[in-house]
ZAMARLO-180610 format. One record per residue: residue number from 1; residue in three letters; x, y, z of N, C-alpha, C in turn. Coordinates in Angstrom, 3 decimals, decimal comma, padded with zeros to 6 digits. Layout:
REM ZAMARLO-180610
ZANU/num/residuo/n.X/n.Y/n.Z/ca.X/ca.Y/ca.Z/c.X/c.Y/c.Z
ZANU/NUM/ALA/X/Y/Z/X/Y/Z/X/Y/Z
...
//
This chain:
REM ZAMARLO-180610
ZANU/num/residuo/n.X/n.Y/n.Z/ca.X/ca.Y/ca.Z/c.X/c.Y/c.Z
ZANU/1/UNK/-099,145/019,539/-016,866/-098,812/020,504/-017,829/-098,021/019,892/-018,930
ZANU/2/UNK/-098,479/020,379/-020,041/-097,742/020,144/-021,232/-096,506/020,868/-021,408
ZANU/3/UNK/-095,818/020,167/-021,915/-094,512/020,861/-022,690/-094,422/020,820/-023,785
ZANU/4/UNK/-094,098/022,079/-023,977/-094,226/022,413/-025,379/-092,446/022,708/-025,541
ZANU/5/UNK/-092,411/022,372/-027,036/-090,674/022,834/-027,116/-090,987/023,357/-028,845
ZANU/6/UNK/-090,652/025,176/-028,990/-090,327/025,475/-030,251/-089,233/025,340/-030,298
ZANU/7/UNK/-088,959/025,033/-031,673/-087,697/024,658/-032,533/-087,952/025,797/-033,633
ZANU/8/UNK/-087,255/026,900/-033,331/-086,973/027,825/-035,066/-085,881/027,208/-035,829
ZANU/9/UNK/-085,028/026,530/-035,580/-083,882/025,699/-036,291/-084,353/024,781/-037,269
ZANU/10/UNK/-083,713/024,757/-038,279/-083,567/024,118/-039,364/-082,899/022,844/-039,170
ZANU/11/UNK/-083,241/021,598/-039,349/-082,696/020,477/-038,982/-080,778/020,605/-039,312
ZANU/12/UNK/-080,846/021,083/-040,960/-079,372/021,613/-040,883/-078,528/022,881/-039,771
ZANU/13/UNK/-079,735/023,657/-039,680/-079,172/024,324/-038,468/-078,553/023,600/-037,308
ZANU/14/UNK/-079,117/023,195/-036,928/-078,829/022,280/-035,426/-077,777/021,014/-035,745
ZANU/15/UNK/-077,870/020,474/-036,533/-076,737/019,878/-037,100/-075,184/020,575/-037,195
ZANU/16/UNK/-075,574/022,088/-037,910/-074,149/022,716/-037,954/-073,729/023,589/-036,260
ZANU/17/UNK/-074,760/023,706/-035,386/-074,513/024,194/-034,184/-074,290/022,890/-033,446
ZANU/18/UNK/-074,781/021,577/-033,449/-073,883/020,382/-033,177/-072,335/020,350/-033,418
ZANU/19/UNK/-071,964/020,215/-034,464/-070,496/020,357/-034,920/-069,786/021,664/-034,410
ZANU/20/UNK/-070,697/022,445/-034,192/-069,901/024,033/-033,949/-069,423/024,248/-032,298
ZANU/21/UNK/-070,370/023,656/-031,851/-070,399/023,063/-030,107/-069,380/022,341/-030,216
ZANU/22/UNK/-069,454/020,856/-030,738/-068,093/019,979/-030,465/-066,910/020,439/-030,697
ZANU/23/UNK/-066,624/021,391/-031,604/-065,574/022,025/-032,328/-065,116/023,311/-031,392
ZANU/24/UNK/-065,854/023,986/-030,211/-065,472/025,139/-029,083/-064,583/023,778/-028,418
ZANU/25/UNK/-065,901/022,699/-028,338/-064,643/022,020/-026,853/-063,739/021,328/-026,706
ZANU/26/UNK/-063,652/021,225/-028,715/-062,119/019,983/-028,863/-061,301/021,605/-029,001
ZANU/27/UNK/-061,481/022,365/-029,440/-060,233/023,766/-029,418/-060,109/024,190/-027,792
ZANU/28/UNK/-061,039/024,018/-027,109/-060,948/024,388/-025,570/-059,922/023,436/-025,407
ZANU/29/UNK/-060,018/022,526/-025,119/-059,147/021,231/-024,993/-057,614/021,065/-025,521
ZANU/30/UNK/-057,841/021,522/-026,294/-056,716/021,565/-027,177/-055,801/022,596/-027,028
ZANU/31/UNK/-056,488/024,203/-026,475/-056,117/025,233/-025,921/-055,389/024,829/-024,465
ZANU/32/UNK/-056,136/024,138/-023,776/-055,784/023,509/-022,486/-054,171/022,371/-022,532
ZANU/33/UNK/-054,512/021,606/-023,500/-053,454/020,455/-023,586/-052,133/021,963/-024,160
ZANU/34/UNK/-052,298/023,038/-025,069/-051,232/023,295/-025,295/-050,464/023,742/-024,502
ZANU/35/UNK/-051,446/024,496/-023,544/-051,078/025,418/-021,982/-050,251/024,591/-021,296
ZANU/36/UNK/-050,828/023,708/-020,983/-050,269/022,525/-019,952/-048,654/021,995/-020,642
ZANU/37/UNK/-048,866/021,970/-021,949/-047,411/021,244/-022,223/-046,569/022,680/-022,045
ZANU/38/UNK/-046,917/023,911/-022,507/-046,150/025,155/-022,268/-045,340/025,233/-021,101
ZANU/39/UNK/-046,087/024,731/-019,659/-046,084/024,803/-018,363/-045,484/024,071/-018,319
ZANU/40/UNK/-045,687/022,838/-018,549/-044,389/021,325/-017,990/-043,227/021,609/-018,999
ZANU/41/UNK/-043,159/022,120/-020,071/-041,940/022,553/-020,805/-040,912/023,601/-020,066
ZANU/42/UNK/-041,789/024,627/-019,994/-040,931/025,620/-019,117/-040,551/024,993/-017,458
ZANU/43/UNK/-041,362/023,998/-017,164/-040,979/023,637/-015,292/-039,558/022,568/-015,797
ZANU/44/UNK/-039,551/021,487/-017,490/-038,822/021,071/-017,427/-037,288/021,802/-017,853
ZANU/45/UNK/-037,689/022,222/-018,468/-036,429/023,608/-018,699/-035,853/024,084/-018,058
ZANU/46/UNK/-036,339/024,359/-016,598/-036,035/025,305/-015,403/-035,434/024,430/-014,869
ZANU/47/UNK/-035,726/022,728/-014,359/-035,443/022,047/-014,069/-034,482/021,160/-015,084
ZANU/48/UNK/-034,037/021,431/-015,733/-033,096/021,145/-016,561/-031,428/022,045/-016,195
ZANU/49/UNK/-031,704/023,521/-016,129/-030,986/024,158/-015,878/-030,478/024,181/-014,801
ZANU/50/UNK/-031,320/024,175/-013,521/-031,057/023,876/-012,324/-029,747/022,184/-012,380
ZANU/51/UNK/-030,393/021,281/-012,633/-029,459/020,529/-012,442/-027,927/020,241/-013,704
ZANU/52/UNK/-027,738/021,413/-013,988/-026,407/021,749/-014,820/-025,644/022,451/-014,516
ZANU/53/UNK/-026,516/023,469/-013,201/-025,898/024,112/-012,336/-025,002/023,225/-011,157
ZANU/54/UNK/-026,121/022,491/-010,942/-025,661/021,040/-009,832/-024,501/020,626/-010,243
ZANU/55/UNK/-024,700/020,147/-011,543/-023,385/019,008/-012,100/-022,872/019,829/-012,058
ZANU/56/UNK/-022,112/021,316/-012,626/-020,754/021,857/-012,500/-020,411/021,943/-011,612
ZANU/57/UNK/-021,418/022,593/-010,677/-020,873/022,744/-008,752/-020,561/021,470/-008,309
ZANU/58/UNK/-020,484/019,926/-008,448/-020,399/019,304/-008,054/-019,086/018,569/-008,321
ZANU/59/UNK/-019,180/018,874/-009,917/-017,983/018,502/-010,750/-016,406/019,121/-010,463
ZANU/60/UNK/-016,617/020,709/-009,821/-015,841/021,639/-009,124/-015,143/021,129/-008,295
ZANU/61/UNK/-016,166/020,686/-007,634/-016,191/020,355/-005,848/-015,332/018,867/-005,999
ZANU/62/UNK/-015,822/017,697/-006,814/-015,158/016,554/-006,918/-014,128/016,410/-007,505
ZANU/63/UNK/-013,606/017,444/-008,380/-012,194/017,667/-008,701/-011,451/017,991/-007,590
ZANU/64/UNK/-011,908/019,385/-007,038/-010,648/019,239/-006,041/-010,648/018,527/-004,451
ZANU/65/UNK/-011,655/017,481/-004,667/-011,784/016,681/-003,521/-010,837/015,744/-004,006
ZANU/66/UNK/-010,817/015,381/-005,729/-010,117/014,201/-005,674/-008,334/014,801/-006,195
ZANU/67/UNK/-007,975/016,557/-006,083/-007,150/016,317/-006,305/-005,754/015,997/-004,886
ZANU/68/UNK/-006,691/016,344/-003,825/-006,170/016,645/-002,413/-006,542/014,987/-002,564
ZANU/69/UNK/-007,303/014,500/-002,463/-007,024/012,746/-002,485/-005,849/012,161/-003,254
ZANU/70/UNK/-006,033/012,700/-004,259/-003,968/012,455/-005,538/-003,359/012,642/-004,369
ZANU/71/UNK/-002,874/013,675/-003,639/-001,789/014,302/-003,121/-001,473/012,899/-001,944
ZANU/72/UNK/-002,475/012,886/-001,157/-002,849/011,931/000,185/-002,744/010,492/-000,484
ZANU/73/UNK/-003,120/009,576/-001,689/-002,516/008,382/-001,884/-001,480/008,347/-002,306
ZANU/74/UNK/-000,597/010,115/-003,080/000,704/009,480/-003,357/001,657/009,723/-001,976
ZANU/75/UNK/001,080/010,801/-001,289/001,804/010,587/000,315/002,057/008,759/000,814
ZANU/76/UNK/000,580/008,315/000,786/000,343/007,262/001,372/001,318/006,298/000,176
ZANU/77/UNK/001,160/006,079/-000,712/002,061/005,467/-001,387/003,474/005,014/-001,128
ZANU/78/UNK/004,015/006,149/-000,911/005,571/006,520/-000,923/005,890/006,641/001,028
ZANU/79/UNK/004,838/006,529/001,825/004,830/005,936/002,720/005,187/004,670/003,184
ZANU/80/UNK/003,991/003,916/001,998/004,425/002,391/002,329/005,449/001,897/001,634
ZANU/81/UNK/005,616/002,456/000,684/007,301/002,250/000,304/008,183/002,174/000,910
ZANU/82/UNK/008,093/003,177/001,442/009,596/003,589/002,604/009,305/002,174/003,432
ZANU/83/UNK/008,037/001,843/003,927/008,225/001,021/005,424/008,432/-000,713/004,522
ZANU/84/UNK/008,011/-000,583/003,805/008,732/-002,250/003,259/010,447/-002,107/002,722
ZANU/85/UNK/010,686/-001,075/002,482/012,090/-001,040/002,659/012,930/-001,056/004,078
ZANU/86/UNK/012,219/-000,299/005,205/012,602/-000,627/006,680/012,350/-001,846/006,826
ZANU/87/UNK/011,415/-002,552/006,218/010,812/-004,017/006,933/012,171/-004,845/006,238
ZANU/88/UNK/012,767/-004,421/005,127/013,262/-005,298/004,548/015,090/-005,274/004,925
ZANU/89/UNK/015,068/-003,956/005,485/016,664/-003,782/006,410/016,338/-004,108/007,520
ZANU/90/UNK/014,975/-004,639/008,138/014,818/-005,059/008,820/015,113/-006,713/009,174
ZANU/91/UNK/014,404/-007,098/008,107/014,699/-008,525/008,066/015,980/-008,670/007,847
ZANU/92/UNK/016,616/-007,995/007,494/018,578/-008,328/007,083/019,315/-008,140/008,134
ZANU/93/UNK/018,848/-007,825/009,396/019,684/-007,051/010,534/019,788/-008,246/011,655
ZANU/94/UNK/021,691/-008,175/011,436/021,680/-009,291/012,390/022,612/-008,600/013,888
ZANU/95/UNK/022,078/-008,743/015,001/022,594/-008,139/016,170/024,036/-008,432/016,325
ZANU/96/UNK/024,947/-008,024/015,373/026,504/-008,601/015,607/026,998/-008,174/017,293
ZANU/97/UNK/026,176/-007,296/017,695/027,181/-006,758/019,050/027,149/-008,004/019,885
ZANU/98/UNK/026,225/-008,858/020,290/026,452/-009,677/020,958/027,165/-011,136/020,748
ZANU/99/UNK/027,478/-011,498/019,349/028,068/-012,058/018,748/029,424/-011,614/019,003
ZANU/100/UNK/030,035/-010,018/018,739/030,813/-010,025/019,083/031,571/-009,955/020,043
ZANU/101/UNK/030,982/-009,911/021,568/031,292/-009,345/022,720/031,495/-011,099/023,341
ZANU/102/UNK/030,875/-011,885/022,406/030,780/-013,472/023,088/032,407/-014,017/022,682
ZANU/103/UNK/032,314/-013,753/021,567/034,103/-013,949/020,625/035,202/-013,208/021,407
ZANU/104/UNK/034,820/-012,235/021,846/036,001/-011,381/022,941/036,148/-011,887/024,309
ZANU/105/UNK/035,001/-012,535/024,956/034,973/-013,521/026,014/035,614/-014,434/025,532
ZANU/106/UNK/035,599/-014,994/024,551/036,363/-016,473/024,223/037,688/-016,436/024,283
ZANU/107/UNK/038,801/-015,026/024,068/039,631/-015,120/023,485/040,801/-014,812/024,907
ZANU/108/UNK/041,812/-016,093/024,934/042,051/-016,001/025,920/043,342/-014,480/026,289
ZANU/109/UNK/043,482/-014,714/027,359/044,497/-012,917/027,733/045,822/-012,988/027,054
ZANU/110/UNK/046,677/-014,094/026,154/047,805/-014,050/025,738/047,543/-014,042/023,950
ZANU/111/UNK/046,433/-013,812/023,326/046,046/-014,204/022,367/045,500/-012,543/021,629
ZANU/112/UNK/046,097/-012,236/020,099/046,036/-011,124/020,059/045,301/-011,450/018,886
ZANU/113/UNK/043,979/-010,582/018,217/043,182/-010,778/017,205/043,672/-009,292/016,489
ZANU/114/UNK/044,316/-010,115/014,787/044,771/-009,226/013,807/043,268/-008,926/012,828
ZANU/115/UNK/042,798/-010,362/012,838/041,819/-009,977/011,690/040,326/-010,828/012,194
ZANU/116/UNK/039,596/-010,249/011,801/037,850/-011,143/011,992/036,956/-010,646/010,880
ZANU/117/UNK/036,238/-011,614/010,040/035,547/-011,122/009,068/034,479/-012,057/009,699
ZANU/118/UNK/032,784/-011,390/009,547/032,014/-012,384/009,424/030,958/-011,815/008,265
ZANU/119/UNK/031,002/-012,853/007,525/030,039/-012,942/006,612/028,617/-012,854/006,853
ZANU/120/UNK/027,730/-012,226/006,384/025,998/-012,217/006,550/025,580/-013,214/005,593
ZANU/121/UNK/026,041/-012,500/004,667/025,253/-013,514/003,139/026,094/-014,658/002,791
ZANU/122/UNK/027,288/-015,278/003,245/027,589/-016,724/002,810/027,484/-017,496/004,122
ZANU/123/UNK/028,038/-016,742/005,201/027,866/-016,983/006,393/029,266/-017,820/006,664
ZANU/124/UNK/030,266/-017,185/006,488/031,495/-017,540/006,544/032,079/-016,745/007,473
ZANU/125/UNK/033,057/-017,120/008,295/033,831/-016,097/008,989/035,157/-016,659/009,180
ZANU/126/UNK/036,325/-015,612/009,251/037,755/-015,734/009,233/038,245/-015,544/010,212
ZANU/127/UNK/039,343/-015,702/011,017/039,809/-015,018/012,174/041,482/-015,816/012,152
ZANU/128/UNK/041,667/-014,121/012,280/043,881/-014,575/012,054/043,970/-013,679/013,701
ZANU/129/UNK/045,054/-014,093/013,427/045,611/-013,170/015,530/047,403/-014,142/015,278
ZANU/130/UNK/047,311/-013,646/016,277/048,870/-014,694/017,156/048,486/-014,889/018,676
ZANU/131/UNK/049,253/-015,889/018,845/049,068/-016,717/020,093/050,204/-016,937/020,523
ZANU/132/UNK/050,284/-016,055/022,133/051,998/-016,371/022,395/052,432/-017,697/022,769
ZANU/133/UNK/051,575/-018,831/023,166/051,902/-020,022/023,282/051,157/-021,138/022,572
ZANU/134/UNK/051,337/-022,135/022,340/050,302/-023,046/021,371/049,271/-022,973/022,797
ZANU/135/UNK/049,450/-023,445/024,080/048,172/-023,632/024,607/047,368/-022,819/024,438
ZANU/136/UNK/047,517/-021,537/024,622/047,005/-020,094/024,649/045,680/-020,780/023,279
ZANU/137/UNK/046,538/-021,427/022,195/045,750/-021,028/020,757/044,859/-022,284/021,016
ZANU/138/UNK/045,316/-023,233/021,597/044,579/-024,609/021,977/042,955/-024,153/022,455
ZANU/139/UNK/042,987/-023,073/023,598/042,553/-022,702/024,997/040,951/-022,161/023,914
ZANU/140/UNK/041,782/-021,048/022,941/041,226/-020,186/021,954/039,843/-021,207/020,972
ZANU/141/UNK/040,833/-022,250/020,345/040,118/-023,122/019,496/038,689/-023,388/020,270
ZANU/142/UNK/039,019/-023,784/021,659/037,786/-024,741/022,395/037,241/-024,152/022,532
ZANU/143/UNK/037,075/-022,775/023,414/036,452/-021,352/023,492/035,592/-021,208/021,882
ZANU/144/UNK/035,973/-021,073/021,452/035,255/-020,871/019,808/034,556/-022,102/019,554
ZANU/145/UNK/034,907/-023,534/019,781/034,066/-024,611/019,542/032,737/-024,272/020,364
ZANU/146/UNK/033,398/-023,579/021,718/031,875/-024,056/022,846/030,884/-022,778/022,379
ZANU/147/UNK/031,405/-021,704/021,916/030,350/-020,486/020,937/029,359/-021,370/020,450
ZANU/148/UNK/027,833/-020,687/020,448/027,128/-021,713/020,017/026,707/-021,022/018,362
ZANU/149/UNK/027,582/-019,985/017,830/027,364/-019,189/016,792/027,965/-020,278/015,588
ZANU/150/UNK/028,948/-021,044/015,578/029,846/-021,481/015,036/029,626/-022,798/014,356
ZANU/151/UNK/030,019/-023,151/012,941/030,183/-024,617/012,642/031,078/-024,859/011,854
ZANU/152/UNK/031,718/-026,359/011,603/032,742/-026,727/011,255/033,579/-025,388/010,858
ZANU/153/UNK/034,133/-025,304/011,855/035,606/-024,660/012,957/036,692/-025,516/012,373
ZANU/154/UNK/037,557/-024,520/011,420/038,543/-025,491/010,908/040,213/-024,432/010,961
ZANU/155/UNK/041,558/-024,920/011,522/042,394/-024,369/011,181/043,401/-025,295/010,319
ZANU/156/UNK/044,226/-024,835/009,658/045,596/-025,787/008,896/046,536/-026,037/010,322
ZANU/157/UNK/046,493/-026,881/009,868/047,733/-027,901/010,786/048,741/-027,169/010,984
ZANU/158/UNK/049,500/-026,057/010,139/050,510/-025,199/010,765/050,476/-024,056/011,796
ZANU/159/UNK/049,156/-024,121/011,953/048,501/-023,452/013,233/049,531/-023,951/014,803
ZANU/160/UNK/049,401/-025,324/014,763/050,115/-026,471/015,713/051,130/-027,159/015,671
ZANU/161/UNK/052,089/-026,397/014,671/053,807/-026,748/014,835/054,583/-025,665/015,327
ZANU/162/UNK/054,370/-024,888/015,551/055,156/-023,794/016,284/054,684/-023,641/017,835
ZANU/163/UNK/055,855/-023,586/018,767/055,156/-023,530/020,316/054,985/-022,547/020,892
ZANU/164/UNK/055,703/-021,416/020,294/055,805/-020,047/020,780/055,578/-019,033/019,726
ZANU/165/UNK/054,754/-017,839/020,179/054,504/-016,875/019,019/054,154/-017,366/017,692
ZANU/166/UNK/052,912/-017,839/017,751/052,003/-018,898/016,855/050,977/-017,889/016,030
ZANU/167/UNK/051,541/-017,765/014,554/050,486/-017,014/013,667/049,135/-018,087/013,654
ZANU/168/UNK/047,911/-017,737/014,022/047,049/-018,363/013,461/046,035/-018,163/012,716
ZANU/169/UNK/045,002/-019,269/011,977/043,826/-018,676/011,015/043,284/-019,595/011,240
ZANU/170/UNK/041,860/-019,443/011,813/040,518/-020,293/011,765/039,668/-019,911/010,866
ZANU/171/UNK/039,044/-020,543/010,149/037,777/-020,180/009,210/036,765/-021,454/009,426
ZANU/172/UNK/035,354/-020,953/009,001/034,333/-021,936/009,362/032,905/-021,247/009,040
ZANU/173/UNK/031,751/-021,682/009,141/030,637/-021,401/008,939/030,046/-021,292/009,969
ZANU/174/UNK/028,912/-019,286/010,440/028,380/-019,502/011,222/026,452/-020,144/010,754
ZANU/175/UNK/026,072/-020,366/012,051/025,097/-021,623/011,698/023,771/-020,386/011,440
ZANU/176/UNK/023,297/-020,550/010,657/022,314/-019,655/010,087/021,127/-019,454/010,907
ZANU/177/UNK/020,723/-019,984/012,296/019,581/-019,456/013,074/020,412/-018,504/013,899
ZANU/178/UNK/021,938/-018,573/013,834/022,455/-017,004/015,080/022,112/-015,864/014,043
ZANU/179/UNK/022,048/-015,948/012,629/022,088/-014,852/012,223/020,724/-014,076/012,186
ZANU/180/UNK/019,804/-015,053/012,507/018,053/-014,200/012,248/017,607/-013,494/013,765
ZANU/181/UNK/016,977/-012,301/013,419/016,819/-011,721/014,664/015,939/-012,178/015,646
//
């Protein structure tokens, strides 16, 4: 069988229904591309808003997370303050009680203590009394030499001209490892 094909169109006809065709499906298209950006405009919009909601709620939330954190590092702060100041009356603390209870062993039963200074920070110490006999103060001296707190242990020579009822004064340096704890 033959095919037959009428054409009532005018070569310009079909020419301008060519162009008129291409021209439905670039506006279809074009109808389509505008839709579509309408749609991702409004999803980005929505989604725009949504996360501005986020950031304030979050921004809320991280303020007063970090203002209860202020509160807790200046606690913690003024914490460790305090304890390097204990650490540091710490390091200065020298156990005098047993120092002094060793000096009261030394001192013999006729021998009366008027004065005792001991120094921390030069590390000097004084000691005046009376001694009812020179031995008594003799007895005293050696007692204080054999202390192992003590160095160059020195009295004046008028310590040892009187034989009875003897003012005395020793002064000397204690040795700087009795003083660390």
């Amino acid at each position: 069988m033959v095919k037959i094909t009428l054409n009532l169109l005018s070569p310009a006809q079909k020419e301008y229904l060519r162009y008129e065709h291409a021209y439905l499906h670039v506006r279809t298209v074009m109808w389509l591309m505008l839709a579509f950006s309408v749609i991702i405009s409004g999803l980005l919009l929505s989604a725009r808003l949504m996360l501005q909601d986020n950031f304030a709620t979050v921004l809320t939330t991280t303020t007063l997370v970090n203002e209860k954190n202020r509160t807790l590092d200046r606690e913690i702060t003024d914490f460790n303050k305090n304890l390097k100041e204990v650490q540091g009356i710490q390091a200065d603390f020298v156990k005098w009680s047993s120092i002094l209870l060793d000096i009261n062993r030394a001192i013999p039963p006729n021998v009366e203590i008027a004065y005792l200074n001991l120094e921390q920070k030069t590390r000097v110490f004084n000691l005046n009394g009376q001694a009812l006999k020179r031995e008594d103060l003799l007895a005293l001296k050696a007692n204080l030499e054999a202390l192992p707190y003590f160095d160059e242990l020195s009295s004046p020579l008028t310590n040892l001209l009187v034989r009875e009822n003897v003012t005395f004064e020793f002064t000397g340096k204690i040795k700087q490892n009795e003083l660390t704890p």
